[in-house]
C-alpha positions in Angstrom: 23.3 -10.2 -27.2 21.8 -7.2 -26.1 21.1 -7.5 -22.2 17.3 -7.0 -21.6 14.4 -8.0 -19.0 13.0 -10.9 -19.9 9.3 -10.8 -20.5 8.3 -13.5 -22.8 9.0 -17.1 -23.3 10.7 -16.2 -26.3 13.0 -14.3 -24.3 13.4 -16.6 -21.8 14.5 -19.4 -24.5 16.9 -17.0 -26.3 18.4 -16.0 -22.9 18.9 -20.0 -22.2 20.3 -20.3 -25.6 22.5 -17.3 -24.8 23.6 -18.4 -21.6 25.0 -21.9 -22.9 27.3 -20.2 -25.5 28.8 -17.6 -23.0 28.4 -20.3 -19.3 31.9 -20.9 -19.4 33.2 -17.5 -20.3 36.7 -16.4 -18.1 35.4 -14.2 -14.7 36.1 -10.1 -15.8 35.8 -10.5 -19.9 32.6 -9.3 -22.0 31.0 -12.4 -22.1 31.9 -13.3 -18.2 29.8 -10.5 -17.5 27.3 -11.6 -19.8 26.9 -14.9 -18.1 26.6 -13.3 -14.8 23.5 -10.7 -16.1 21.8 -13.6 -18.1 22.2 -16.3 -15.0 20.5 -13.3 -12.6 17.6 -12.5 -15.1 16.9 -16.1 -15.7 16.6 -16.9 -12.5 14.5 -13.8 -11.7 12.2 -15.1 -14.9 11.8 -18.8 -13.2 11.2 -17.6 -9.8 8.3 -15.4 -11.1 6.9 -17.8 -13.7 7.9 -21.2 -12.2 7.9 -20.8 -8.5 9.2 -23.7 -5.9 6.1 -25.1 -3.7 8.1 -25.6 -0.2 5.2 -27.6 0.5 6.5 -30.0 -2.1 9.6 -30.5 -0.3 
């Protein structure tokens, strides 16, 4: 997969589909890496576009 921002649902979904194939790739390989770029940009996509109320907690 070609490592990307994430900008669209679309390419949030094909980063989730992504990261399931490559999750439990060895630490220092290709895909490791992978993981770890996908798992930061995800989580940079959900904190912008599904933020946590704290109230809520």
């Amino acid at each position: 997969m070609e490592l990307k921002p994430i900008k669209s649902e679309k390419d949030y979904r094909d980063a989730l589909e992504r990261l399931e194939v490559v999750f439990d790739a060895p630490i220092d390989t290709k895909e490791g890496d992978e993981a770890e770029i996908l798992s930061l940009l995800i989580e940079n996509y959900e904190n912008e576009h599904y933020p946590i109320d704290l109230s809520d907690l």
